[in-house]
C-alpha positions as CSV (number, residue, x, y, z in Angstrom):
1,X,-1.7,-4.6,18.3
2,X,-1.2,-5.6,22.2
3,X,-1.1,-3.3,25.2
4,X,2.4,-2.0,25.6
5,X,4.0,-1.8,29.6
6,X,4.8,2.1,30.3
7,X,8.4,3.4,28.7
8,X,8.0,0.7,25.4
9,X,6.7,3.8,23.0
10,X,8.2,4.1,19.8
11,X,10.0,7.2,21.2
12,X,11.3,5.0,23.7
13,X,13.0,2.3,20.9
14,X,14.3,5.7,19.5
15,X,15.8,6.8,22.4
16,X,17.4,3.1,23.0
17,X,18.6,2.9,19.8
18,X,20.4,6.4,20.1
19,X,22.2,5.5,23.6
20,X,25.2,3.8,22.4
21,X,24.2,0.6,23.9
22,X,25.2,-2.9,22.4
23,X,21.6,-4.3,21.1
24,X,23.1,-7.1,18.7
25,X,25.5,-8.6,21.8
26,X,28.3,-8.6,19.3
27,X,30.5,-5.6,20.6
28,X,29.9,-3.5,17.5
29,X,31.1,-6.6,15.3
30,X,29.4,-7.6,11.7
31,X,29.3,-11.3,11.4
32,X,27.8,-13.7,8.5
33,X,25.5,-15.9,9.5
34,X,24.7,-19.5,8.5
35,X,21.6,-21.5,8.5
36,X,22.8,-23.6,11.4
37,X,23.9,-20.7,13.6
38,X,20.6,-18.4,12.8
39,X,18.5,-21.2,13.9
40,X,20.4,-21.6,17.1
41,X,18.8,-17.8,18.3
42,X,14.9,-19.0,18.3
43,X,13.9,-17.7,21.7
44,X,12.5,-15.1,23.3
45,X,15.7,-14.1,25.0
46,X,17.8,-14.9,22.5
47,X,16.4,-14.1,19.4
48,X,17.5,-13.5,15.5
49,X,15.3,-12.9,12.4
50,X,16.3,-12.9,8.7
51,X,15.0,-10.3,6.3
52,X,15.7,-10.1,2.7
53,X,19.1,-11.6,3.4
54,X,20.6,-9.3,6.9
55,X,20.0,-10.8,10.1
56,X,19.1,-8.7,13.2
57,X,18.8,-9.2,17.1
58,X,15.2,-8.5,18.2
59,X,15.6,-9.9,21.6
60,X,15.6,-6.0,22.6
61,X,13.2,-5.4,20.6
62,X,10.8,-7.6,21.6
63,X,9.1,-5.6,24.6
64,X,8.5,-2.3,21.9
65,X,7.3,-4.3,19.1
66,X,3.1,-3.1,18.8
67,X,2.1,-6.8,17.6
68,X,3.2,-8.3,20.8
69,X,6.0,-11.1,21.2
70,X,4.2,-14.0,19.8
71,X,3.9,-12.3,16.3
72,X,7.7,-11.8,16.5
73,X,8.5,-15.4,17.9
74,X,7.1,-16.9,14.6
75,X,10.5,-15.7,12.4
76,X,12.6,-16.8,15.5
77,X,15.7,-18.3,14.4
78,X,14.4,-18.3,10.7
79,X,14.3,-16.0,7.5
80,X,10.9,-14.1,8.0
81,X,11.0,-12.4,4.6
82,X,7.8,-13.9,3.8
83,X,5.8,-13.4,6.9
84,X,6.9,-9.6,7.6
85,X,5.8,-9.0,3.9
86,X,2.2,-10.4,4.9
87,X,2.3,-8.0,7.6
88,X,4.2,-5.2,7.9
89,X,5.7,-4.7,4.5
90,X,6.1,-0.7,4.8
91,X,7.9,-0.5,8.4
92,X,11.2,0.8,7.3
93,X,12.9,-2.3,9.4
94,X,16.4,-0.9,8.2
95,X,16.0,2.2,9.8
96,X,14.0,1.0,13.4
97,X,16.7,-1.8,13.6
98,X,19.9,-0.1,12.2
99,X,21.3,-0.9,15.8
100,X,20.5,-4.4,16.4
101,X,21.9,-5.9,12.8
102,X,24.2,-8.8,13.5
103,X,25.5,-9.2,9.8
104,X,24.6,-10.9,6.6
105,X,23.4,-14.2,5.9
106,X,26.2,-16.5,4.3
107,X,25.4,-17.5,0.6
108,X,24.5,-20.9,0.1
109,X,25.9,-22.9,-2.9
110,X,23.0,-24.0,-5.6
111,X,23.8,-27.8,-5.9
112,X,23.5,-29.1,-9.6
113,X,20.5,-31.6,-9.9
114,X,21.7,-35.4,-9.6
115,X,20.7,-37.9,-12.1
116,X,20.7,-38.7,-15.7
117,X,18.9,-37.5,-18.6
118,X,18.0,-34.3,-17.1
119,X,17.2,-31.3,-19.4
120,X,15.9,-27.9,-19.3
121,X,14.0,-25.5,-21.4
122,X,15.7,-21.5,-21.2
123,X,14.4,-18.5,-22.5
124,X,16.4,-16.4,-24.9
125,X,15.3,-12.5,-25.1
126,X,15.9,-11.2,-28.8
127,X,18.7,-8.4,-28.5
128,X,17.6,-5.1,-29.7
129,X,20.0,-2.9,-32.0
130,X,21.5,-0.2,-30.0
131,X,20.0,2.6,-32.5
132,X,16.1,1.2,-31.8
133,X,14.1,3.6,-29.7
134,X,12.1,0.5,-29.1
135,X,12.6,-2.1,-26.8
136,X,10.5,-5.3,-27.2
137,X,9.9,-7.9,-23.9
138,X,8.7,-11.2,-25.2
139,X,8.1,-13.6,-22.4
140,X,6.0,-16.9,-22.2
141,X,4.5,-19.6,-20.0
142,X,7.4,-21.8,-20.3
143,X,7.1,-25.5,-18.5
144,X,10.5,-26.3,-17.2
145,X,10.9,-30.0,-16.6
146,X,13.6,-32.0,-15.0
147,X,13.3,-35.4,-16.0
148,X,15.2,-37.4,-13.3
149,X,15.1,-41.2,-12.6
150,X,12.5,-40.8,-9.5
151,X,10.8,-37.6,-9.9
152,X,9.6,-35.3,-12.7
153,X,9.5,-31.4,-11.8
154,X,7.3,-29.4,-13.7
155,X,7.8,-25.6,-13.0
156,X,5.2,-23.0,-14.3
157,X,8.7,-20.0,-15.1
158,X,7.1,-17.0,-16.3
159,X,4.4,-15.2,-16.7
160,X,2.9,-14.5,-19.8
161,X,3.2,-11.1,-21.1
162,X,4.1,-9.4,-24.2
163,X,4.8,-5.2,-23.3
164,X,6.5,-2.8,-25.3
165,X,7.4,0.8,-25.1
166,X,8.4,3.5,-27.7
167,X,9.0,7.4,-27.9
168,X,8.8,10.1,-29.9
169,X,9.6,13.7,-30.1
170,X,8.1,17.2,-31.1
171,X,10.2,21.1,-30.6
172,X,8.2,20.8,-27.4
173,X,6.8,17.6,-26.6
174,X,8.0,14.5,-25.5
175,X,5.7,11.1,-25.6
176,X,6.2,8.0,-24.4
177,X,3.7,5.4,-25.4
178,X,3.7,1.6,-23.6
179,X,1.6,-0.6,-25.0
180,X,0.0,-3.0,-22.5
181,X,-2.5,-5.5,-24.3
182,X,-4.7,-4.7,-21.5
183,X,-8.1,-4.6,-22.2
184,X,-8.9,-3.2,-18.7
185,X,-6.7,-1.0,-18.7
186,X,-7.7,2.4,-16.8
187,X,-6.0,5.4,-15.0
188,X,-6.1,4.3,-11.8
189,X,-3.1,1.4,-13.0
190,X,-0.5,4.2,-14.3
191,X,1.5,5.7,-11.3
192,X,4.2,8.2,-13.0
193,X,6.5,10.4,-11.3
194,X,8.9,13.0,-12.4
195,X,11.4,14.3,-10.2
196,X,14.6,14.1,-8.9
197,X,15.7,14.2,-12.2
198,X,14.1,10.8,-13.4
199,X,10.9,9.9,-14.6
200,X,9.3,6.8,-13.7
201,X,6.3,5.5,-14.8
202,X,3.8,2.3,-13.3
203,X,2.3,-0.1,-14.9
204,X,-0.1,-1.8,-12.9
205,X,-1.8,-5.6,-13.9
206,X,-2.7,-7.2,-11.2
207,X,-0.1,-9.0,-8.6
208,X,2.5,-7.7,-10.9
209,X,3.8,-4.0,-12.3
210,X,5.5,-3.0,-15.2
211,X,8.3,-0.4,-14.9
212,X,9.8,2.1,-17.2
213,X,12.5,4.1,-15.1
214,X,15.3,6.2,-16.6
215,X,17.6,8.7,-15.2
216,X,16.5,11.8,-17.4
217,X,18.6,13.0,-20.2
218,X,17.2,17.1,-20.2
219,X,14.7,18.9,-18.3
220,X,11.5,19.0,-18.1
221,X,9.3,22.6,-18.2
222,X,7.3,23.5,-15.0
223,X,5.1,25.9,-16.5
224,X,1.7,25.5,-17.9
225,X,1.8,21.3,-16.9
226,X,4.2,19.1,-16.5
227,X,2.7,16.1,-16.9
228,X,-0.2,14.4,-19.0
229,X,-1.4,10.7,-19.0
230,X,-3.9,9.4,-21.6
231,X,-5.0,5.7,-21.0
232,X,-7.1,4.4,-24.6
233,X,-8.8,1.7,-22.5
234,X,-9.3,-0.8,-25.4
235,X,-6.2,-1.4,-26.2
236,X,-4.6,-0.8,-23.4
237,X,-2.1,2.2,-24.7
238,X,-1.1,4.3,-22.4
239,X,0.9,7.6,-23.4
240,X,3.2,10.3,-20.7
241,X,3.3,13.3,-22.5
242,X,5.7,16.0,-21.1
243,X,7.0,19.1,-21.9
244,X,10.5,20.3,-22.6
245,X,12.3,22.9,-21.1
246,X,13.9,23.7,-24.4
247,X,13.1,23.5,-27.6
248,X,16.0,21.2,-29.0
249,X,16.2,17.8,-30.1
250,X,17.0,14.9,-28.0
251,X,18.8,11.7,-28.8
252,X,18.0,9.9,-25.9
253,X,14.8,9.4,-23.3
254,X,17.4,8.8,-20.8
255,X,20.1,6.7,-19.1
256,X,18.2,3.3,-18.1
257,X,17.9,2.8,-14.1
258,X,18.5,-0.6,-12.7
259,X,15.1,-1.6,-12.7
260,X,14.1,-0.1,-16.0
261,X,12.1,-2.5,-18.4
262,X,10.8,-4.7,-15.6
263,X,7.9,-7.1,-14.9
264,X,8.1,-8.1,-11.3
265,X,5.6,-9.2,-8.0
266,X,4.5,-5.4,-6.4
267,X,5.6,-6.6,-3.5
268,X,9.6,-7.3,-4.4
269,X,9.2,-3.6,-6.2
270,X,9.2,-2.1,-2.9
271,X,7.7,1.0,-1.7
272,X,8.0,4.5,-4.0
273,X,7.1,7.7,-1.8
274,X,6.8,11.5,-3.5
275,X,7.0,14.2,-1.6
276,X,3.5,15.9,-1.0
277,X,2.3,19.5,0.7
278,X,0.2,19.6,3.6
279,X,-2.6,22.7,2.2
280,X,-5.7,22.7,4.6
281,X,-6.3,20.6,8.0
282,X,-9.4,20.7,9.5
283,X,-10.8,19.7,12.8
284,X,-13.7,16.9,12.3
285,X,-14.4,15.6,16.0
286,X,-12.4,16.6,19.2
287,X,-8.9,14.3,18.2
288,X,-9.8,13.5,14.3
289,X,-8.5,16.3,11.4
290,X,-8.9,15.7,7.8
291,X,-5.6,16.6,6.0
292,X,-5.2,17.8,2.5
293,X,-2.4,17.1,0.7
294,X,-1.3,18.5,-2.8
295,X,0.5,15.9,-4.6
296,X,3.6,17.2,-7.1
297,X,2.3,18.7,-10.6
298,X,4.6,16.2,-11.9
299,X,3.4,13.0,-10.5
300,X,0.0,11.3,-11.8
301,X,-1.4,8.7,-9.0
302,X,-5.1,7.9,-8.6
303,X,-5.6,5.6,-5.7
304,X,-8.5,2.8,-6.3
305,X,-11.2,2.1,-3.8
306,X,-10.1,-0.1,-0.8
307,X,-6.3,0.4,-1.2
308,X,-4.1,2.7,1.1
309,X,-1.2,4.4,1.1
310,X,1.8,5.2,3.5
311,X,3.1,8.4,5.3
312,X,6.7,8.5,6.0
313,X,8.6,10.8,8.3
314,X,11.7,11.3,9.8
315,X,11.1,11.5,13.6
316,X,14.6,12.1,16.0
317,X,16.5,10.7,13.0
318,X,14.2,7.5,12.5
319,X,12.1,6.5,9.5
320,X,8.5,6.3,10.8
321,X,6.8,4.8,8.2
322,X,2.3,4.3,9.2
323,X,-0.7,2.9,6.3
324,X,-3.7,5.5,6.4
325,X,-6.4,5.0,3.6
326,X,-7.4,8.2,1.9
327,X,-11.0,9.4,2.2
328,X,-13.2,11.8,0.3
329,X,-13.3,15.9,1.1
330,X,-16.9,15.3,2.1
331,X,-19.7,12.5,1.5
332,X,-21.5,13.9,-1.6
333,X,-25.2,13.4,-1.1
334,X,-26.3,13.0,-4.8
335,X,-24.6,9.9,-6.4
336,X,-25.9,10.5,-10.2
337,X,-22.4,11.4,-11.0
338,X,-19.0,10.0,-10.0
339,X,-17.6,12.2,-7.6
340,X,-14.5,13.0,-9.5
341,X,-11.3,14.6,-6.5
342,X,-8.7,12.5,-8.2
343,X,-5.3,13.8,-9.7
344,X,-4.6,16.8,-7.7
345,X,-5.3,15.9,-3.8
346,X,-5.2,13.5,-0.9
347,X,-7.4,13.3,1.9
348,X,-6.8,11.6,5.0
349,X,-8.9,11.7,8.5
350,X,-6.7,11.2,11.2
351,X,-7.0,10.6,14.9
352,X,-4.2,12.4,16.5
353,X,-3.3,10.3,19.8
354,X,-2.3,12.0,22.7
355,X,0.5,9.8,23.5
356,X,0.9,8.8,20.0
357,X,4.8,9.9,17.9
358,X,3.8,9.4,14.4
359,X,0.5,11.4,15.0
360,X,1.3,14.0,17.0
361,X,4.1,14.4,14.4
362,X,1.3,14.9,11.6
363,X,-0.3,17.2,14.1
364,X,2.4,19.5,14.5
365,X,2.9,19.7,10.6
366,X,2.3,23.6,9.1
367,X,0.0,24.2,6.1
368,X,2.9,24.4,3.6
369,X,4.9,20.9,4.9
370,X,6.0,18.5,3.0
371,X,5.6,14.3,4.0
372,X,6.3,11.5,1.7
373,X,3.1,9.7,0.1
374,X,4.2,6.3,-0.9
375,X,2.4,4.4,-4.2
376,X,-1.2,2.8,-3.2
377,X,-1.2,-0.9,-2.2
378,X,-4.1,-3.3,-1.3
379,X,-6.3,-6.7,-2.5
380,X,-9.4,-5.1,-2.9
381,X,-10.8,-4.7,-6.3
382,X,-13.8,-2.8,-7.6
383,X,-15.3,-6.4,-8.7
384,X,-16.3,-7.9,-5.2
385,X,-19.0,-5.4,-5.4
386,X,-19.9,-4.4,-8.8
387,X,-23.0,-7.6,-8.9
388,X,-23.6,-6.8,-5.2
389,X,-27.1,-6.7,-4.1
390,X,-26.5,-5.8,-0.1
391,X,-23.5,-4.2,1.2
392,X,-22.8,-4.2,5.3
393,X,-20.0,-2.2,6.6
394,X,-19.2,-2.5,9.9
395,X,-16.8,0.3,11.0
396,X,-15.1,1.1,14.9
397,X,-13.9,4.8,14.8
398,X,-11.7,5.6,12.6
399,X,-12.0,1.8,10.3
400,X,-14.6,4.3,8.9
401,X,-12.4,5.5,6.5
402,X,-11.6,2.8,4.2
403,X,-15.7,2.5,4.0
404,X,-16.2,6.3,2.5
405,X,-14.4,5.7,-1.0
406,X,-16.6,2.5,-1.3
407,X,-19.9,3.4,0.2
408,X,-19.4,5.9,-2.5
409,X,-18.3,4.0,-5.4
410,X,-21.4,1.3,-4.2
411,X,-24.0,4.1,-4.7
412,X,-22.8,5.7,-7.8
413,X,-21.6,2.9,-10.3
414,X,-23.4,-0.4,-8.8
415,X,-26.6,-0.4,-10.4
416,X,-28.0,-3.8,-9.0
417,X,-27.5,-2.9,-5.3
418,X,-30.7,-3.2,-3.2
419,X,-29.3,-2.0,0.4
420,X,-26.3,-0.3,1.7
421,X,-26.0,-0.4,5.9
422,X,-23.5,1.4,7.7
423,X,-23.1,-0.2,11.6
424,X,-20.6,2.1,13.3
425,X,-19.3,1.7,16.6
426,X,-17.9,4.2,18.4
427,X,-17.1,5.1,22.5
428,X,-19.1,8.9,22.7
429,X,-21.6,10.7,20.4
430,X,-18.2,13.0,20.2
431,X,-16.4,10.6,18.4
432,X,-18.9,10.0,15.8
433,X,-16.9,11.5,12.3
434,X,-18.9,12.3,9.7
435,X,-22.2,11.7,11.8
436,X,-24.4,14.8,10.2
437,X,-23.1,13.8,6.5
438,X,-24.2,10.0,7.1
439,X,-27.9,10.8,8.7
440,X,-28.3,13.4,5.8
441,X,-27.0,10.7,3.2
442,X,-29.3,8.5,4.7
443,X,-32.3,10.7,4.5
444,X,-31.4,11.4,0.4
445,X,-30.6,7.8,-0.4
446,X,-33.1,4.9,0.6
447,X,-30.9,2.1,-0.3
448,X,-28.4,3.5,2.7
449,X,-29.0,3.2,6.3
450,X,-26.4,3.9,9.1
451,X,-26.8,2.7,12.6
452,X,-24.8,4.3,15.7
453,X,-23.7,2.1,18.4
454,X,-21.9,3.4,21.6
455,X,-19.7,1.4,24.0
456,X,-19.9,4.8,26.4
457,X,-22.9,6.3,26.0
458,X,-24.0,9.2,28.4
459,X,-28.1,8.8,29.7
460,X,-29.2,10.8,27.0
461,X,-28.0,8.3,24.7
462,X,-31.3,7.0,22.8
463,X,-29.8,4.9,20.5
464,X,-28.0,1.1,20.6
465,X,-25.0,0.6,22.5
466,X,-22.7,-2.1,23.7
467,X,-20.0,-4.0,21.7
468,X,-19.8,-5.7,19.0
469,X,-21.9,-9.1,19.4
470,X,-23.5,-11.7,17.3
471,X,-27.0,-10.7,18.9
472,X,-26.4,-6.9,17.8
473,X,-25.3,-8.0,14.1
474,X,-28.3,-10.8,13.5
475,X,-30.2,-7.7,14.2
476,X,-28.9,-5.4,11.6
477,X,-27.4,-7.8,9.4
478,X,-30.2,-9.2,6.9
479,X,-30.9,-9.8,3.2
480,X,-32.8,-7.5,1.1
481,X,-34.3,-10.7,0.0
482,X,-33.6,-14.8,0.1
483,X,-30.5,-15.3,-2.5
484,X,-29.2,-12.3,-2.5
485,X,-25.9,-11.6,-3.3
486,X,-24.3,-9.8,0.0
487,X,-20.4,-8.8,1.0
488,X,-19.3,-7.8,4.4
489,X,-16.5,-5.6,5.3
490,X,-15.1,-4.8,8.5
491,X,-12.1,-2.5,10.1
492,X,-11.3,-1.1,13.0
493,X,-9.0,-2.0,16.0
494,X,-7.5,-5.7,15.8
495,X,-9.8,-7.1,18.7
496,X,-12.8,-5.4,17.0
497,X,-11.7,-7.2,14.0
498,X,-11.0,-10.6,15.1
499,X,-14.5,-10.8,17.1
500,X,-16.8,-9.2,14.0
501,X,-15.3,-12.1,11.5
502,X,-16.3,-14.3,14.6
């Protein structure tokens, strides 16, 4: 993020966007755009961007946006599908640029490949009787080549994959198994939600995600529970059991939704939020809370270590959409056992900004709100640590947080670690979160240590301070011994960041 001049807030773009004045320069007018005319508007004062197929005037946009000009200049005049996926996938563009689209881009013929003797390989899918409750995907690694007099193209199509999924029925039951052939399978791959009268269910493998999705044919009951997920880990099997509302037969799961049966990237599935109550909020340091949110008895979501989520919320009739990673309740200070929170709650530690929109918003909410909790995203995976000998984290305020799931996953389930250092930099001793659970952790636990450096110490201060430096990390960042096996992870503000991979 870059330092904004005074009246560019978010509020701010709100309040421009609500004051009837022209931001796309057309009048009000919808126009389709070609190539050649989008890559006229590449600069800063005059300047279009293509995402996933609409085209929008950011040249008023450009003093509000929180990455700064430059980031914004690199779509100029271009389709930036690609690159606002790599960065800002969640923002809810639609809704913060409503006023500046200019129109659609024009479709662009597919020109038939010139040459002779050029063939291709299709794939045929199997139709399924009507009257199956089954319904079999069988796709492969199919090479596609185009043999042409010059060139020979050589596509990788599809990935492989064989899923299916089946149901079945008691006078009060109703089961849905999918079978994934995932030996690795586990319960923090299965997102399933139930509500607004569908049921969805998330299939997790990697990059990709497996979707069963139908508009529901009865109700469910909301008594007793309303939704079990067993995962048989060896096979891969994963079964949604639900209860009916009545005891009668069904003929149908449900009418199929438009992406029902599909094995797509994540990141073209888009982003799935459930609604979620706000049921404690407590104070941590003098502008950080830890929120508790309940999620839906009907939704079963485990988020994995090092993956985040997004809050959205409807601020002066604008989509704010902001990533916060979720936390644990407390540091537990006796890692024999997993520390098992997941299935019922969130928690997130926030640092409420005095002149900040989205979290004064989450400030304001009343035990008993509701916000919307989007699915989990994120690269890491539990793997890049499980060998791990030594483990560094370096943290600036609130980066903390993606550091507590981990730092307790590290000293629970990794078996080989040697040393576990926490170097956290903060501005005061008051903006320290957590700091009695960490010294106390670090007093139980030998392998962990935690260091506390200050940028604005008072002269009582005893401890390191200054910024983060090569001369203050050779210090603290060391090998338990010669080879060993060591990962680094760092978060916190963008300039912290950039300087720490430095």
């Amino acid at each position: 993020q870059v330092p904004l001049k005074p009246g560019r807030s978010l509020m701010d773009w709100i309040r421009l966007t609500k004051s009837g004045k022209d931001l796309t320069g057309l009048k009000g007018r919808l126009t389709e755009v070609t190539e050649d005319e989008l890559a006229k508007h590449n600069k800063k004062e005059d300047c279009w961007i293509c995402i996933r197929g609409f085209v929008y005037n950011v040249t008023p946009y450009m003093e509000y946006h929180p990455g700064g000009e430059d980031e914004l200049m690199k779509a100029a005049g271009t389709d930036g599908t690609d690159l606002f996926d790599q960065v800002h996938r969640w923002v809810n563009y639609e809704s913060m640029l409503k006023e500046c689209l200019v129109g659609r881009m024009a479709v662009k013929p597919i020109a038939a490949p010139k040459g002779e003797g050029c063939c291709m390989y299709l794939v045929f899918l199997q139709q399924i009787p009507e009257d199956k409750t089954i319904l079999c995907i069988k796709t492969f690694t199919i090479k596609c080549i185009l043999v042409c007099p010059k060139k020979v193209y050589v596509f990788s199509l599809l990935y492989f994959l064989f899923y299916s999924y089946d149901w079945f029925q008691t006078d009060s039951l109703i089961t849905i198994v999918i079978y994934t052939k995932q030996k690795d399978m586990n319960a923090e791959l299965v997102i399933v939600d139930c509500q607004d009268k569908r049921l969805r269910g998330e299939i997790i493998v990697g990059d990709y995600s497996y979707l069963v999705e139908v508009g529901r044919y009865r109700n469910f009951a909301r008594e007793t529970f309303s939704l079990l997920v067993n995962v048989a880990e060896k096979v891969g099997k994963v079964e949604i059991i639900l209860k009916k509302k009545d005891n009668v037969h069904w003929k149908m799961l449900g009418q199929p939704l438009e992406s029902h049966n599909t094995f797509v990237k994540r990141t073209d599935r888009g982003l799935f939020y459930r609604k979620c109550k706000l049921v404690s909020k407590t104070e941590v340091t003098h502008d950080t809370k830890l929120l508790c949110l309940m999620l839906p008895k009907s939704t079963h979501l485990h988020i994995p270590t090092g993956q985040h989520i997004y809050l959205k919320k409807n601020i002066a009739g604008t989509e704010v959409v902001k990533p916060y990673t979720p936390v644990l309740p407390f540091l537990p200070l006796d890692f024999k056992e997993p520390f098992s929170h997941e299935g019922a709650y969130i928690y997130l530690m926030i640092k409420i900004y005095s002149c900040g929109l989205f979290t004064q918003a989450l400030d304001h909410l009343q035990i008993g709100d509701y916000i919307s909790v989007s699915n989990p995203e994120g690269n890491f995976k539990k793997s890049q640590v499980q060998t791990l000998e030594d483990l560094f984290l370096l943290a600036a305020g609130t980066g903390f947080t993606p550091m507590v799931k981990l730092l307790n996953f590290a000293l629970t389930e990794v078996s080989c670690l040697r040393t576990v250092k926490l170097i956290f930099f903060n501005k005061t001793e008051d903006d320290i979160l957590w700091r009695n659970q960490l010294e106390q952790l670090a007093l139980r636990d030998e392998r962990f240590e935690v260091q506390f450096i200050l940028s604005q110490p008072t002269k009582d201060w005893v401890g390191k301070q200054g910024k983060i430096s090569s001369s203050l990390l050779s210090e603290f960042v060391k090998r338990s011994r010669k080879d060993s096996k060591v990962l680094i992870c760092i978060c916190g503000p963008t300039p912290f960041t950039e300087q720490g991979v430095q």
